[in-house]
C-alpha positions in Angstrom: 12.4 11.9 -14.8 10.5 8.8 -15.6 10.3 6.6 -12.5 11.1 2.9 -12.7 8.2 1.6 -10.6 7.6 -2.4 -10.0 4.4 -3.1 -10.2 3.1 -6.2 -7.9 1.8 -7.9 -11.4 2.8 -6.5 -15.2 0.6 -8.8 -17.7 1.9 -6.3 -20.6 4.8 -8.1 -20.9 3.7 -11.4 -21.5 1.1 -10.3 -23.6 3.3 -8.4 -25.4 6.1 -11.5 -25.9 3.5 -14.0 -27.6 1.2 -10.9 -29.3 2.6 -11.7 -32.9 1.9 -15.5 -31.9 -1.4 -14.9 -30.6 -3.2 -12.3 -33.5 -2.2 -14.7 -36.3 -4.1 -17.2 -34.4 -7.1 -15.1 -33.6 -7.1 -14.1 -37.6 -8.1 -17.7 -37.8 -10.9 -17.3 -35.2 -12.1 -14.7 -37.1 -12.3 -16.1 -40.4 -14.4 -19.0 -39.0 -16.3 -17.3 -36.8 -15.6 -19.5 -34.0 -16.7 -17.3 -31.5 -18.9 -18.9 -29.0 -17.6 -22.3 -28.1 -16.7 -24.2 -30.9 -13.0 -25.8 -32.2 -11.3 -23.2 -30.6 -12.6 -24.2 -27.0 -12.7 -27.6 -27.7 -9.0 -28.1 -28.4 -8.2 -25.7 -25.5 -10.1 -28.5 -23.0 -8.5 -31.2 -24.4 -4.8 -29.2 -24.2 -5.9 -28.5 -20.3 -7.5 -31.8 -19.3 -4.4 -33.5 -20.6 -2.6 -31.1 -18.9 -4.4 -31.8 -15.7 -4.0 -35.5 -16.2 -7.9 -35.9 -16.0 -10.2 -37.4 -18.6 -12.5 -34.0 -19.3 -12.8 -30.5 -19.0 -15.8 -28.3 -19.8 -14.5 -24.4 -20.4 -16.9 -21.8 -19.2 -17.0 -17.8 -18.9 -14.9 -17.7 -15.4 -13.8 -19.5 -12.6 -16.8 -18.4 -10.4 -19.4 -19.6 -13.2 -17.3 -22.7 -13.2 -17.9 -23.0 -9.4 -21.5 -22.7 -9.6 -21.9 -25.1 -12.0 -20.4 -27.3 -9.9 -22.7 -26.7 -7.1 -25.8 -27.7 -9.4 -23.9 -30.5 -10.8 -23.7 -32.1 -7.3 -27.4 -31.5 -6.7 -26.7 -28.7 -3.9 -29.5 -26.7 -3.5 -31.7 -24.7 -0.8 -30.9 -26.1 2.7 -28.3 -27.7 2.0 -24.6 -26.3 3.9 -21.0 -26.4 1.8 -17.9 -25.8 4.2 -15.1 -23.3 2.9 -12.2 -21.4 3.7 -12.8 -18.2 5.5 -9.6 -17.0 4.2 -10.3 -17.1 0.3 -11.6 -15.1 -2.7 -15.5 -14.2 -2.4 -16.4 -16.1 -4.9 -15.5 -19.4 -3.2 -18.7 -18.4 -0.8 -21.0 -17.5 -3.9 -21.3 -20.9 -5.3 -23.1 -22.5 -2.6 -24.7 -18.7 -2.1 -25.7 -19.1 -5.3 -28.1 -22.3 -5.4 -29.7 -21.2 -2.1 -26.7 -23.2 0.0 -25.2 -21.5 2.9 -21.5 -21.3 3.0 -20.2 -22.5 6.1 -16.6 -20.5 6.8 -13.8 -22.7 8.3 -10.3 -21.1 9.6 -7.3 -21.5 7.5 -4.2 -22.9 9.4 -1.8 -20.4 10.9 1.3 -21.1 9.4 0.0 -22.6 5.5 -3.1 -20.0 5.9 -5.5 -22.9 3.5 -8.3 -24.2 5.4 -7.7 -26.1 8.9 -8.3 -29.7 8.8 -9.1 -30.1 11.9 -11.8 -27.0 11.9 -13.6 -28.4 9.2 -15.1 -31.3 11.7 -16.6 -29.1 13.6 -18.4 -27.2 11.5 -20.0 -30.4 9.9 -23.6 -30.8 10.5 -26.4 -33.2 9.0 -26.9 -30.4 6.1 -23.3 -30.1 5.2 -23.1 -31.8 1.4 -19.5 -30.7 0.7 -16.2 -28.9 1.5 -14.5 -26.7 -0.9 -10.6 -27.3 -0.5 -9.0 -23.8 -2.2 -5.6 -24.0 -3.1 -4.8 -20.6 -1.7 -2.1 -18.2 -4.0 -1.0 -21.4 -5.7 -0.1 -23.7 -2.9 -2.7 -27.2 -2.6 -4.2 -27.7 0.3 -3.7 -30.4 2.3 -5.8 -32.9 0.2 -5.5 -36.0 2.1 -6.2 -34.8 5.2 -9.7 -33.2 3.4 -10.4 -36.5 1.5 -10.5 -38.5 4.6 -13.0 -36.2 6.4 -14.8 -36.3 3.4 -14.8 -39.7 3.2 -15.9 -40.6 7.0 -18.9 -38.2 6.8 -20.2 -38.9 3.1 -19.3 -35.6 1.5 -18.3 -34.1 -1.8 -14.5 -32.7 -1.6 -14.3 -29.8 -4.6 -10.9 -27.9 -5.7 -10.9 -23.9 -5.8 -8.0 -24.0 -7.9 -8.9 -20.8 -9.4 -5.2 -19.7 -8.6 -3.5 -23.0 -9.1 -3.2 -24.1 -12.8 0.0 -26.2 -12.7 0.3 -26.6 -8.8 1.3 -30.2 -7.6 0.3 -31.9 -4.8 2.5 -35.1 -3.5 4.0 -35.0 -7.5 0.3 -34.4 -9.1 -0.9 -31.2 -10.7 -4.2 -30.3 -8.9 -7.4 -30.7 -10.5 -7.9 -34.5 -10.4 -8.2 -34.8 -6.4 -11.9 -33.8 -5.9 -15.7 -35.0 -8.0 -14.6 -31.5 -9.8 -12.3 -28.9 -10.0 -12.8 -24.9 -10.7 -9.9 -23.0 -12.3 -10.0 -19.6 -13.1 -8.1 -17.8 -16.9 -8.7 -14.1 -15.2 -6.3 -12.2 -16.9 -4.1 -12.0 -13.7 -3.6 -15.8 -13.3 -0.6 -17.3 -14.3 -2.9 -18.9 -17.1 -4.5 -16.2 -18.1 -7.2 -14.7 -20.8 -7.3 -11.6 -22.4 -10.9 -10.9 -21.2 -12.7 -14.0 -18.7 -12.4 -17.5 -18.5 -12.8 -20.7 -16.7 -12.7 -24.1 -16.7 -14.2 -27.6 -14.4 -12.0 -30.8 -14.6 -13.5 -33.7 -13.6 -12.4 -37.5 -14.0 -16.8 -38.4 -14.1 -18.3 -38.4 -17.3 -21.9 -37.9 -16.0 -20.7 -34.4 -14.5 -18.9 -33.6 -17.5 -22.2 -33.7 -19.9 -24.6 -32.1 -17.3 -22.0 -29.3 -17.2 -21.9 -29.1 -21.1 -25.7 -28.6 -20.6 -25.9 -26.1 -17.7 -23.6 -23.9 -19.6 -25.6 -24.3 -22.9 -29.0 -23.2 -21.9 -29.6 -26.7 -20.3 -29.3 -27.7 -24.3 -27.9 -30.2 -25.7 -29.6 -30.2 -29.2 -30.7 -26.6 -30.5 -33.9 -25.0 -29.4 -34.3 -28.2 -27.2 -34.3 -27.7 -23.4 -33.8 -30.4 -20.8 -33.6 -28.1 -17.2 -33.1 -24.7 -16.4 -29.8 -23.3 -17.8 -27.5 -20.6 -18.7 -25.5 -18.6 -20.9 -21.5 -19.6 -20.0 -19.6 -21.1 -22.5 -15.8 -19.9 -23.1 -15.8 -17.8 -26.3 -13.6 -18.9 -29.1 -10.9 -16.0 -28.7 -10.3 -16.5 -25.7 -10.0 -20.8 -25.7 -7.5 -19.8 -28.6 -5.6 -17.6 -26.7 -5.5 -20.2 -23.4 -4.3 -23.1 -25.9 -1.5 -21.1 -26.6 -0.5 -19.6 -23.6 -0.5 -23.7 -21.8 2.6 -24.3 -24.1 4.6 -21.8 -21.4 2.7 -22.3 -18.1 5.4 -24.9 -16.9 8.5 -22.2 -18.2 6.4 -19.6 -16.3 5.4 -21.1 -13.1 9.1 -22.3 -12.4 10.5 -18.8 -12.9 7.7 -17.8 -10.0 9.5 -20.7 -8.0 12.9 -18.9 -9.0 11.8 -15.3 -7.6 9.9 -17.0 -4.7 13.2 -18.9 -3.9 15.1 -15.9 -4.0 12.7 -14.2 -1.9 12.9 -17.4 0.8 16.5 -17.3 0.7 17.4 -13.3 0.5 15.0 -11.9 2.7 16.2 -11.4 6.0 13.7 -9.0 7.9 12.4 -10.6 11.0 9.2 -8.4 10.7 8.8 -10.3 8.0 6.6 -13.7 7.5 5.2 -15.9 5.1 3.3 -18.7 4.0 4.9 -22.2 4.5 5.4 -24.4 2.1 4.5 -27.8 3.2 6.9 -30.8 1.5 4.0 -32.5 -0.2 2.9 -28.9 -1.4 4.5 -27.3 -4.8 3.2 -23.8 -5.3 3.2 -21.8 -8.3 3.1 -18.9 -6.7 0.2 -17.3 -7.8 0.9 -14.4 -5.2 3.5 -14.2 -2.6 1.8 -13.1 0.1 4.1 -11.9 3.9 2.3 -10.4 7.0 4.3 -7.8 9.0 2.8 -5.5 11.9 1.7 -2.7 10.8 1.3 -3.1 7.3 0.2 0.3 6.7 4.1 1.8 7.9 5.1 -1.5 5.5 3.4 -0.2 1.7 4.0 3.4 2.5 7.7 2.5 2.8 7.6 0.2 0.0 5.8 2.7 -2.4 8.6 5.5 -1.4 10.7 3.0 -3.2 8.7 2.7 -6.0 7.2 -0.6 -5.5 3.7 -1.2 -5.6 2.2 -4.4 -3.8 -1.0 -6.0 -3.7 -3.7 -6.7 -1.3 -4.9 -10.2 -1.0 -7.5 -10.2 0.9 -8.5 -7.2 3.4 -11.6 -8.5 4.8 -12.1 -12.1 5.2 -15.5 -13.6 3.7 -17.4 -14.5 7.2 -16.8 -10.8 8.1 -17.9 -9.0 4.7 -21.4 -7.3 4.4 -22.9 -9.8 2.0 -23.0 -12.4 4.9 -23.7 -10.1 7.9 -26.8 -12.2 7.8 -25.3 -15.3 8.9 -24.4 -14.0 11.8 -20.6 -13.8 12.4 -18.4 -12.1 14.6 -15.0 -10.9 14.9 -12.8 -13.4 16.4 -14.7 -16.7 14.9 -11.5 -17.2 12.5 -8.8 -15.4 14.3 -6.1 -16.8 11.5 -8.0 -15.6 8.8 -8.5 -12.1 10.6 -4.7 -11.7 11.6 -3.8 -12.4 7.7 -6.3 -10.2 5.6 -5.5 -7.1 9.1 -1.3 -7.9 8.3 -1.1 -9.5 4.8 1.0 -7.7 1.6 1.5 -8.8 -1.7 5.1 -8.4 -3.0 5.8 -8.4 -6.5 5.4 -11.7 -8.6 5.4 -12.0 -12.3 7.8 -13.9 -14.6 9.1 -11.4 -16.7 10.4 -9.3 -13.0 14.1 -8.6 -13.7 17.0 -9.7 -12.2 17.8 -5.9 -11.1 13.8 -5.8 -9.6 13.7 -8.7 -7.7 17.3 -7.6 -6.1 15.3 -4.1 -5.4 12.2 -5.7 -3.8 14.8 -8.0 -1.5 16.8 -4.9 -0.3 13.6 -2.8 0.4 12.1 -5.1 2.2 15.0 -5.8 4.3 15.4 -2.0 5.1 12.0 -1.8 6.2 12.1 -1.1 10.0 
């Protein structure tokens, strides 16, 4: 008997709705051999800067190549401190990591779990140069609050909205807030590539052609090298493939708001938390992420039913090996701790079935 298992995130069946739609485009890659940059990407960045309601977007190879660029764009370099969430995808930390920059980890909030506002002040010091805002699973973070520390103590605010493509944030779609903005096309995001991709948004036209550059070889004319550079541009595939996929992302992200809905309103467990949704926020719902007590007891009793959830994240970045050096400790970001020790990631794809999401509900309210 073949079991009828729910995955926490099926990209087959997407792929496999617009795969007609998408080879006869890539036959046209092909026969121009578009494959490094070119039309293809091109019309993909205008599509997603319109999109974005921002004047220019510069595709690269992911979302962490698009946030180092971003750190070199700003001038952040050796010596130099960038604040960010402790509670966050590792590669939020390697950008300032990266350029020689330490990342300074903040505490998320306990109750939105993005970065606390009112941590972030205290961690700034006369090296900090910026603070990364992330807009954690697909919910912004709270921008104004950011900006206006930002503001008071001369500092760069960036987006990590690696997660977020479509989020809005008081009625705006995120990615026009900060000097730039990283977004991520991994094949798991609700805009996503078949292979890697990322993109920066940025309403300044100065960071837009230094970007072009960095990702170039630090070229703008063949052969002809104006810094040090690097190999990152968005191959033509997979800009083709992004263009089309943009058409849906609004149809997509609001069946995410259906499930999530249905989630909010059906689940009844009292072991059972999850992120709040501020008014000015509107998530996308990259990931819907709840903490229970012993999360262990909680996926063994959810795999029993045949449903497989995620983990997102089990070690928080100030406490993985790769910054033991910096010195610290269990306990510095309690709120970031209690999440990745309690945090599960139910199911959460468009295409889920009315019959799955109906089975998720019911087995997580039978969980004791």
């Amino acid at each position: 008997m073949i079991k009828n298992i729910i995955p926490c995130l099926d990209i087959r069946r997407q792929n496999i709705q617009l795969k007609d739609k998408i080879f006869l485009t890539l036959d046209k890659v092909f026969d121009q051999t578009a494959f490094s940059g070119g039309k293809y990407v091109e019309a993909f960045e205008t599509s997603f800067s319109a999109y974005c309601s921002v004047p220019y977007a510069v595709g690269v190879n992911s979302g962490t190549s698009a946030l180092h660029l971003m750190m070199i764009a700003l001038g952040i370099s050796a010596g130099d401190e960038v604040i960010v969430p402790a509670n966050t995808f590792i590669a939020t930390a390697w950008a300032p990591s990266y350029v020689g920059a330490t990342p300074v980890f903040v505490d998320c909030t306990a109750d939105t779990w993005n970065i606390d506002p009112l941590q972030i002040e205290k961690r700034i010091t006369s090296r900090t140069k910026a603070v990364i805002g992330v807009h954690l699973y697909g919910q912004p973070c709270d921008v104004d609050a950011i900006k206006t520390i930002c503001r008071r103590h001369n500092l760069y605010f960036l987006e990590d909205a690696a997660q977020a493509q479509g989020a809005k944030y008081r009625g705006v779609r995120v990615g026009g807030f900060g000097e730039m903005a990283a977004f991520s096309f991994y094949p798991g995001k609700n805009l996503g590539a078949c292979g890697e991709g990322g993109m920066v948004t940025t309403r300044n036209y100065e960071y837009t052609e230094h970007l072009k550059r960095l990702r170039n070889h630090g070229s703008e004319i063949r052969y002809y090298h104006e810094e040090l550079g690097f190999n990152l541009r968005m191959d033509g595939l997979q800009g083709a493939i992004l263009d089309i996929k943009l058409d849906y992302l609004d149809q997509w992200n609001e069946r995410r708001r259906e499930i999530a809905n249905r989630y909010h309103q059906k689940i009844t467990n009292p072991v059972v938390h999850w992120q709040k949704n501020p008014d000015w926020a509107e998530s996308i719902y990259h990931l819907f992420v709840i903490t229970v007590d012993d999360r262990q007891k909680m996926l063994q009793f959810l795999e029993s039913k045949d449903i497989i959830p995620g983990l997102h994240y089990p070690v928080p970045c100030h406490l993985q090996r790769a910054y033991a050096h910096l010195g610290y400790r269990s306990g510095d970001c309690p709120n970031a701790e209690y999440l990745s020790a309690h945090c599960l990631s139910l199911p959460m794809f468009p295409e889920m079935s009315e019959e799955e999401i109906e089975r998720v509900v019911e087995a997580v309210n039978a969980y004791k």
